[in-house]
C-alpha positions in Angstrom: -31.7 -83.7 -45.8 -34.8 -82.9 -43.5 -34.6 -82.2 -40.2 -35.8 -85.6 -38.8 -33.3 -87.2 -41.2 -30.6 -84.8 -39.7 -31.4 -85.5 -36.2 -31.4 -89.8 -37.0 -27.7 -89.1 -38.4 -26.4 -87.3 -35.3 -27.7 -89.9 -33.1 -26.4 -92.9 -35.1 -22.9 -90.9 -35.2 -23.0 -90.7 -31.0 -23.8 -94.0 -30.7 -21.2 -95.1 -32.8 -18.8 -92.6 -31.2 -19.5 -93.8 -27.6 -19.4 -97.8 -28.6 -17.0 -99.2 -26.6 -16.2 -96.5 -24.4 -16.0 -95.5 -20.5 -18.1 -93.3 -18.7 -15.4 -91.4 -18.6 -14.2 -91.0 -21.9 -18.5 -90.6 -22.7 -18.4 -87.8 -20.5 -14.7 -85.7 -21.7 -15.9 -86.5 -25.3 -19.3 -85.2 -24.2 -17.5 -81.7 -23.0 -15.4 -81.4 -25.4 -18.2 -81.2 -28.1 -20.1 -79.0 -25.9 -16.9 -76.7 -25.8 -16.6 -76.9 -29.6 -20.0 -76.0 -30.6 -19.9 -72.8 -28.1 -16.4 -71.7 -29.3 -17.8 -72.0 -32.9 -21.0 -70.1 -31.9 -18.8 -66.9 -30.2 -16.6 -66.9 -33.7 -19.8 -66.8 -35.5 -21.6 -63.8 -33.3 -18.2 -62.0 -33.4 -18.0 -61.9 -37.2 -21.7 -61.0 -37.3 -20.9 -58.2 -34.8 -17.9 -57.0 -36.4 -19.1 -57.1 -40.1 -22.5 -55.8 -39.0 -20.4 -52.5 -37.5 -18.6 -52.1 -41.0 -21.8 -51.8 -42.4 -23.1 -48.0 -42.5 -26.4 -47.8 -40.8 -28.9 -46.1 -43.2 -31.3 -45.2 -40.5 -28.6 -42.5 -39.1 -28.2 -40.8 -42.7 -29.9 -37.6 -42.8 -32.5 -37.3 -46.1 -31.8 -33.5 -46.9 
């Protein structure tokens, strides 16, 4: 899938989610996501970080 096609699927799937619904209910679905997609981003970076400070760093190794 290309990114234009991505893009076309996420809007059809809002538009479906927010048929038929309040303002209100628009705008706690709206947060919720929002909430979702930056909890999943802080998992990701702490993984990164963590696994990135298992890793020894061969620029600090000496080359006698």
């Amino acid at each position: 899938m290309n990114s234009c096609e991505y893009v076309t699927y996420i809007t059809a799937l809002a538009c479906s989610i927010a048929k038929n619904r309040s303002a209100e209910e628009l705008a706690l679905l709206g947060s919720v996501f929002n909430q979702l997609g930056d909890t999943l981003s802080t998992i990701s970076a702490r993984e990164d970080l963590c696994s990135s400070e298992k890793e020894p760093d061969s620029s600090n190794e000496s080359h006698d």
